[in-house]
Structures are given as C-alpha cells and as structure tokens.
N, C-alpha and C positions, 0 to 999 in steps of 0.2 A: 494700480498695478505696478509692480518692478519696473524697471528698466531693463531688466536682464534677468528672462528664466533662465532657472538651469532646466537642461531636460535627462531625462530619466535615462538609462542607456539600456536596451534592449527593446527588444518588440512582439508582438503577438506570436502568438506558437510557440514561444519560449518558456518553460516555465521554473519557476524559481522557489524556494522555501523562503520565507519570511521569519526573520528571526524573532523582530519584533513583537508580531501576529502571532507567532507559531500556526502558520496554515502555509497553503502551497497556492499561488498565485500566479497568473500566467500574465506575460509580459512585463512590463515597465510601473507596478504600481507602488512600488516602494523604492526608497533611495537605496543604492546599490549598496552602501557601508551597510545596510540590515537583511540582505539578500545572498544568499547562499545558492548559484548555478551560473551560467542556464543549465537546463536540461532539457533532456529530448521529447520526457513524456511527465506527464502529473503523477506519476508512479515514482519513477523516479525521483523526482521532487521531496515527492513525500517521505524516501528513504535518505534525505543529505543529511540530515543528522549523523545517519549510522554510518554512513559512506564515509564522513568525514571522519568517524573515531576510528574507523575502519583503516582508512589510506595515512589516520597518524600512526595506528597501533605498526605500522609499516613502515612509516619513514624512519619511530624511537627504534624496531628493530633492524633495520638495516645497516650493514656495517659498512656501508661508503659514507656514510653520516657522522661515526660512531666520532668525538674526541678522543686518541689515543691516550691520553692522560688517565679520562675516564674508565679505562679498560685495568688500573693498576699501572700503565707502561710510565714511562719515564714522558713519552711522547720524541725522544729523542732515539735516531738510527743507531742502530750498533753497527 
C-alpha cells in the first residue's frame, strides 16, 4: 500500500459525468481531471457535455471576453 493516498474530492449526492467513462457517476469515483460537475442531480449530470458547449458558445460570444484587435480594431483608444 502507498504511503500516501490521494483521495478523491467530492462525496455522495454529488453527481458528476465522467469523461473518461462517458457515463454519469455519483460522488468521488473517478479522479477529478476526468470529471465534469458536481451537480445537483444525475439529470443534470448527464446534460455537462451540452452545458458545457452551451456556457462556451457564450463565453466566444460575449463581448466582455472579446480581444479588441480580434474585432478589426487597432485594439488601441482613439
């Protein structure tokens, strides 16, 4: 046995998507770099894919994000 587990971060009720797996998993059974939540519900869970393409398709269009350069501008104030 190790000397030193690592433990898993989250706990029962919680539930997360597995990236690895591609399934939805409740609590601490996969290392968190392959874990997508928590969430509230296994519903939930099961929509983080979408959620995620969802809240980027939102972050590319939001213009507090935007590089000013990217827009055409100089990125410099007149």
């Amino acid at each position: 046995m190790a000397p030193f587990k690592r433990k898993s971060a989250g706990k029962p009720g919680e539930w997360y998507y597995c990236l690895q797996h591609e399934k939805v998993e409740e609590g601490p059974e996969c290392p968190a770099k392959n874990r997508l939540g928590p969430y509230g519900t296994p519903a939930e869970a099961a929509r983080a894919l979408e959620t995620s393409q969802e809240r980027n398709a939102e972050w590319e269009n939001d213009p507090r994000w935007q590089n000013p350069s990217s827009r055409g501008g100089s990125g410099a104030e007149d």
